[in-house]
C-alpha positions as CSV (number, residue, x, y, z in Angstrom):
1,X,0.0,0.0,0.0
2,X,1.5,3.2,-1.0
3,X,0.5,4.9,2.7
4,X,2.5,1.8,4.2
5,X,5.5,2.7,1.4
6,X,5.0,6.6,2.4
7,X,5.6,6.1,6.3
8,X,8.3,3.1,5.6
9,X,10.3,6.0,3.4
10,X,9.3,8.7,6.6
11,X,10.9,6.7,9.2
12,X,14.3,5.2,7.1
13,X,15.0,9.0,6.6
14,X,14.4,9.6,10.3
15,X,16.7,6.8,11.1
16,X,19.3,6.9,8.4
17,X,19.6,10.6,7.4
18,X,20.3,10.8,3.6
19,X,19.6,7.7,2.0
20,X,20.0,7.2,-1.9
21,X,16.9,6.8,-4.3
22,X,18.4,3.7,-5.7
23,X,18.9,1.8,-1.7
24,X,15.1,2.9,-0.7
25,X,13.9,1.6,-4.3
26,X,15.7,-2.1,-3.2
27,X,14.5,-1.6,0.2
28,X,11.1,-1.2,-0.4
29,X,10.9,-3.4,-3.8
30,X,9.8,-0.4,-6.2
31,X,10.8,1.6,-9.0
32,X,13.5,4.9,-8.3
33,X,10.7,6.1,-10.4
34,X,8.4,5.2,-8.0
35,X,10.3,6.6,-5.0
36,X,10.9,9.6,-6.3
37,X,6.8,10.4,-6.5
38,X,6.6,9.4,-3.4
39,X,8.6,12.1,-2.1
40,X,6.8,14.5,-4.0
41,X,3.8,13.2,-2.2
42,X,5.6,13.5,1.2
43,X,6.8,16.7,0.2
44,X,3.1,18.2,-0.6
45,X,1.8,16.9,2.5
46,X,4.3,19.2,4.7
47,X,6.6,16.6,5.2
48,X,10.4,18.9,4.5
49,X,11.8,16.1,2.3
50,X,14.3,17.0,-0.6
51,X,16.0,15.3,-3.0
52,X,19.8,16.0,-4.2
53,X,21.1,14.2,-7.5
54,X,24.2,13.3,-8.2
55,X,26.9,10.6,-7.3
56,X,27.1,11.5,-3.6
57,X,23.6,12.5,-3.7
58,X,20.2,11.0,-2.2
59,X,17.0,11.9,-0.1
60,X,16.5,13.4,2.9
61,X,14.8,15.4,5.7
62,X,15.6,18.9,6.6
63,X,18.2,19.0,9.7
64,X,16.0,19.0,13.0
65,X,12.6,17.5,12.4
66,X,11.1,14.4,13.8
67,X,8.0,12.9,13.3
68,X,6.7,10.9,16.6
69,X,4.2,8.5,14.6
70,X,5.7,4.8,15.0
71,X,3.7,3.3,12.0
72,X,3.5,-0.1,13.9
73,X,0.3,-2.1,13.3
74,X,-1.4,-4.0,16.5
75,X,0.9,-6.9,15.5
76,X,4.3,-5.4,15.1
77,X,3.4,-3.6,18.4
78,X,2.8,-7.0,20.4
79,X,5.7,-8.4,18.5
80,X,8.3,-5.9,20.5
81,X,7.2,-7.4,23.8
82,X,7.7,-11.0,22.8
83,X,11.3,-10.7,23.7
84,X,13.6,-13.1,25.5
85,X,14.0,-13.5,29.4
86,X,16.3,-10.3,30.8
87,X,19.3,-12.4,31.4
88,X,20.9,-12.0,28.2
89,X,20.4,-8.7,28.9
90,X,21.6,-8.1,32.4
91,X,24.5,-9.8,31.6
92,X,25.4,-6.8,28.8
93,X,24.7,-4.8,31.6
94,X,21.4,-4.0,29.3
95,X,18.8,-5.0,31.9
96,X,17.6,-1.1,32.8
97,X,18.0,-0.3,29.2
98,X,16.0,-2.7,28.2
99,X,12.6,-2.1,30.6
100,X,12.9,1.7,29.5
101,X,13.0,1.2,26.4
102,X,9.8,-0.5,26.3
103,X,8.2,1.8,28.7
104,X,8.8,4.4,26.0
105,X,7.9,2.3,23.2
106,X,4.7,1.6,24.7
107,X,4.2,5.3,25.6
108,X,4.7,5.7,22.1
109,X,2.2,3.7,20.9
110,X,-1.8,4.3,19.4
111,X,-3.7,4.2,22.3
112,X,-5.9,1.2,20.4
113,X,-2.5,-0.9,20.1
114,X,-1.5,-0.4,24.1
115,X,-4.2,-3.4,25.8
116,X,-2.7,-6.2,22.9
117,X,1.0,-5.1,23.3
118,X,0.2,-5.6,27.2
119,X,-0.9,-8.4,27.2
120,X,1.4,-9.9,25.1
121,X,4.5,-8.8,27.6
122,X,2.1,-10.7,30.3
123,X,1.3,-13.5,28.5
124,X,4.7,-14.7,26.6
125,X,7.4,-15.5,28.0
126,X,10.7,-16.7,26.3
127,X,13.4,-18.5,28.3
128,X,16.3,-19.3,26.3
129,X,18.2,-21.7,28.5
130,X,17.8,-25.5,28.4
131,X,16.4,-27.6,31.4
132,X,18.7,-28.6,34.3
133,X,21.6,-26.6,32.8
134,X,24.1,-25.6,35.8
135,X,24.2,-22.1,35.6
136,X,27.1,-20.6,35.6
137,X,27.9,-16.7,35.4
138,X,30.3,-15.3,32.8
139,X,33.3,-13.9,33.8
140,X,34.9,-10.8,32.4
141,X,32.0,-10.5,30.0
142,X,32.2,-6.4,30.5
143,X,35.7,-6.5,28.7
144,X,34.9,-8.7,25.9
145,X,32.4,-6.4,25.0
146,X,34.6,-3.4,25.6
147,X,37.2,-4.9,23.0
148,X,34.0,-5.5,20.8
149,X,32.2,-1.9,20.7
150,X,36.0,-0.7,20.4
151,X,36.9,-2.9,17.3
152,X,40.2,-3.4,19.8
153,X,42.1,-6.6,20.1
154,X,41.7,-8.8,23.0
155,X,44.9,-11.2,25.6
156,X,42.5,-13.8,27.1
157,X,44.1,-16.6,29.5
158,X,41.6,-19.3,28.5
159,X,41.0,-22.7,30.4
160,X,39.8,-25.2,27.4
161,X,37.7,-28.1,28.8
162,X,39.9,-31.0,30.8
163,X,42.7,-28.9,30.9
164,X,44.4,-28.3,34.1
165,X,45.5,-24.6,33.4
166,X,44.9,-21.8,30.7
167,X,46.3,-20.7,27.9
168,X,47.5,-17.4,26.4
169,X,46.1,-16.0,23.4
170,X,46.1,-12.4,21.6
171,X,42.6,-12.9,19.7
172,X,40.4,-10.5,17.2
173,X,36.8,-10.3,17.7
174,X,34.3,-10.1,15.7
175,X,31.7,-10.1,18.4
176,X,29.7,-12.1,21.4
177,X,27.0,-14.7,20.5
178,X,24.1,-15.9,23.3
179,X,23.8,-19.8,22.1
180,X,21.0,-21.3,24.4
181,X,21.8,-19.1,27.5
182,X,25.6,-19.6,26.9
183,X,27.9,-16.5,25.8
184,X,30.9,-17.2,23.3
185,X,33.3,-14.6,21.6
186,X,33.4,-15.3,18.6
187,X,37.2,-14.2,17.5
188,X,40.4,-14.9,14.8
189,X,43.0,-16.6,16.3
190,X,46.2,-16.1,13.8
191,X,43.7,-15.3,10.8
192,X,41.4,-18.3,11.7
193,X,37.7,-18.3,13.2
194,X,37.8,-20.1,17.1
195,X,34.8,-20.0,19.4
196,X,36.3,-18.7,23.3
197,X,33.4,-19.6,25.7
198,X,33.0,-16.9,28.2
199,X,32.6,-18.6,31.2
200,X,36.1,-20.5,30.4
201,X,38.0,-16.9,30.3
202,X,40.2,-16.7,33.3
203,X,41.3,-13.0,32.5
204,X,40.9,-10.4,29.6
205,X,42.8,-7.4,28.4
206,X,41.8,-4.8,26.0
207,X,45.1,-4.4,23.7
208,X,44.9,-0.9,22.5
209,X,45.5,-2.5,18.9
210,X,43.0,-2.2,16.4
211,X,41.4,-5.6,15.3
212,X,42.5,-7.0,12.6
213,X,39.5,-9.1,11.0
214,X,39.0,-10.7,7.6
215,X,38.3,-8.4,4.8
216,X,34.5,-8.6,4.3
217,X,33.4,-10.8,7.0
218,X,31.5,-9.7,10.3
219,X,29.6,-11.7,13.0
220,X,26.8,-13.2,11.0
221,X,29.2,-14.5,7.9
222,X,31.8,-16.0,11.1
223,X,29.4,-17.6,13.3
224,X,27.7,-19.4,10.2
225,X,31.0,-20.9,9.6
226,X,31.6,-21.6,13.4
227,X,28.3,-23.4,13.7
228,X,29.0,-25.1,10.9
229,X,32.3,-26.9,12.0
230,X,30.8,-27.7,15.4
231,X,27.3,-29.0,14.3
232,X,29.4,-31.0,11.6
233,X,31.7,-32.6,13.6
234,X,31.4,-36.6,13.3
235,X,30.2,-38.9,15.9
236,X,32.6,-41.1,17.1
237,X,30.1,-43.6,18.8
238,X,26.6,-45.1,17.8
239,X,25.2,-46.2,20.9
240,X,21.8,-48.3,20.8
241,X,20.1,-48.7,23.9
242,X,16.9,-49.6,25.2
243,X,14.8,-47.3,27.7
244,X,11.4,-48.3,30.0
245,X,8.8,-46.4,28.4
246,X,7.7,-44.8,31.9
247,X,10.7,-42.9,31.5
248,X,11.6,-42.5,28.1
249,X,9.9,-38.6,27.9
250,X,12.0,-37.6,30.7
251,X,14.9,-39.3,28.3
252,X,14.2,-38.0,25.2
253,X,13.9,-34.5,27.1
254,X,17.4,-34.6,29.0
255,X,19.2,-36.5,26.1
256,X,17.3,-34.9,23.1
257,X,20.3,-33.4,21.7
258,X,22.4,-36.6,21.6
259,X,19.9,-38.8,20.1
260,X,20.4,-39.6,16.8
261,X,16.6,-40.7,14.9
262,X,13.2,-41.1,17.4
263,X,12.8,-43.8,19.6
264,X,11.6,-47.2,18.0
265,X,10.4,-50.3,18.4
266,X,7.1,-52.4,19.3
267,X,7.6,-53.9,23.1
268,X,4.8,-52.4,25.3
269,X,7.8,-52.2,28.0
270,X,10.8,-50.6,26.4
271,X,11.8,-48.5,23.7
272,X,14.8,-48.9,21.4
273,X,17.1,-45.1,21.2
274,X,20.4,-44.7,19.1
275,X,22.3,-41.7,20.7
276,X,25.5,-39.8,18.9
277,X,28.6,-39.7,21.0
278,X,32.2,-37.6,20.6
279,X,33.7,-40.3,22.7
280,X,32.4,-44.1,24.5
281,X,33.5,-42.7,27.7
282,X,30.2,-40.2,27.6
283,X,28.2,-43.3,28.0
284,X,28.7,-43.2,31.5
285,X,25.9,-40.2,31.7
286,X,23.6,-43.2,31.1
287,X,24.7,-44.4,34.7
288,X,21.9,-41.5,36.2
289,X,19.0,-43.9,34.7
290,X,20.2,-46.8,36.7
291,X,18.9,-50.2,35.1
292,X,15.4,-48.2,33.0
293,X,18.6,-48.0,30.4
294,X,20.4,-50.6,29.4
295,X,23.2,-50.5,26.6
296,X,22.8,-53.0,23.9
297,X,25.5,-52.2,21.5
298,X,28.7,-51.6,20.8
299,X,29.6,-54.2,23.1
300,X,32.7,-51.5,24.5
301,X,30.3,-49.2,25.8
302,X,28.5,-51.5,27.5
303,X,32.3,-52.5,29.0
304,X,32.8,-49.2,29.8
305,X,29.6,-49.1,31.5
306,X,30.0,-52.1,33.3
307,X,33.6,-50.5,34.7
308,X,31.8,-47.5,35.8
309,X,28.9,-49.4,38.0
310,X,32.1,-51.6,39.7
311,X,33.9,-47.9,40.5
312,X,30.4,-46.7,42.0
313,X,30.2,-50.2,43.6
314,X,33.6,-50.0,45.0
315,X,33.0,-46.5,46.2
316,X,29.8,-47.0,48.0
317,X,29.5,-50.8,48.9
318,X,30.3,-52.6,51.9
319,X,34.0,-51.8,53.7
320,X,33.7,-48.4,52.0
321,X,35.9,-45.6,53.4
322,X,35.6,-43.7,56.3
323,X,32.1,-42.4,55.0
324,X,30.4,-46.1,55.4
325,X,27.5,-46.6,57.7
């Protein structure tokens, strides 16, 4: 509708200052043609819009004036308050930001559009993290984001998982990602993407260097690639087991993202699962089902297995250490 295309042209010139003809033709999917009666339509309805031609040229609004319409239909308006839990963030240090910002977006709305949008902010609720994930708070997170708002490099000392101490690295970043409640930097290590999770970073420094990234690439392009390598990585075990059905939703539910095609099979009592493994030595999370799982192949998880139950055994059975009964 061309009263949707006039407002859409209103507020990119509010937002964006002078914008080409050609960009707000490909933004809005018309003719420069097109665009440029639109501004003449703006223009007689005493909106101070001019046009300059040229190279360097574009359209824009006279220096000072604001419109305070928000253009947002009933839907776009509850859309804003579907937003995810505060923890992502309060840990940007965002938290306050955040709740005024929609006290003035909603301040801002058409009165008719204010009941739905409240609602919505009462009635949704997105939570980000997984169930029975151990919480734990990033550290240092203020300086990684320093280093990115800065476009500065970054020294992190950096404990990778099973290692005893950290590591030492002068990194670039390109920014931070929230994966299901968990903060990464996403950084070039020696002209190479690397994912730093940031609640492994022991310490981080702000180098007053500027970053040197990739030539062309920025967050979205990097963490494509990132995502990529991890979700591609190859499982290194098959596991089949079989699980009671009493508890194979609360199974499926804790285990969902190791399992590897839905649950199978025809016997009223159990339930055949195939589960992807980096190593056979994860099998032993099985252990917390006691016997509603048991391990039917590859024969060397269930050996592992078995050795884990004789250590638990060991540790807990009769002439136990000094914590026996």
């Amino acid at each position: 509708m061309k009263a949707d295309r006039l407002l859409s042209i209103l507020l990119l010139l509010q937002t964006r200052g002078m914008v080409p003809a050609g960009e707000l033709a490909a933004r809005l999917e018309v003719s420069v043609r097109t665009v440029y009666r639109d501004v003449e339509a703006l223009s007689a309805a005493g909106v101070p819009v001019w046009a300059e031609r040229g190279r360097n040229g574009g359209i824009s609004l006279l220096p000072g004036y604001r419109t305070d319409v928000t253009g947002l239909t009933a839907d776009e308006s509850r859309a804003l308050f579907v937003l995810a839990t505060a923890g992502a963030h309060d840990a940007l240090g965002l938290g306050e930001a955040l709740a005024a910002a929609l006290r003035k977006v909603m301040a801002a709305l058409p009165a008719p559009h204010r009941p739905a949008a409240e609602r919505t902010s009462e009635r949704i609720l997105v939570d980000p993290e997984r169930w029975l994930r151990v919480g734990t708070a990033p550290v240092e997170l203020g300086e990684l984001q320093r280093a990115v708002f800065a476009d500065l490099r970054l020294e992190l000392s950096y404990r990778h998982s099973g290692a005893a101490q950290p590591s030492g690295y002068t990194v670039d970043p390109y920014g931070l990602v929230s994966k299901a409640g968990v903060w990464y930097l996403v950084a070039d290590l020696d002209g190479a993407p690397r994912l730093f999770r940031a609640d492994r970073v022991r310490t981080a420094r702000v180098v007053q260097e500027a970053v040197r990234r990739r030539p062309g690439l920025g967050l979205p392009e990097v963490w494509a690639v990132l995502r990529e390598q991890v979700e591609g990585l190859p499982d290194v075990v098959t596991v089949v087991a079989r699980v009671r059905r009493h508890r194979l939703d609360m199974f499926t539910r804790i285990h969902a993202a190791l399992l590897s095609a839905p649950p199978s099979g025809e016997d009223p009592d159990w339930a055949e699962v195939r589960l992807g493994l980096r190593a056979v030595e994860a099998v032993r999370v099985l252990l917390a089902f006691g016997a509603d799982v048991e391990v039917t192949d590859p024969p060397r998880a269930r050996r592992e297995l078995a050795r884990a139950a004789a250590d638990v055994v060991a540790l807990y059975g009769t002439g136990a250490g000094p914590g026996r009964l």
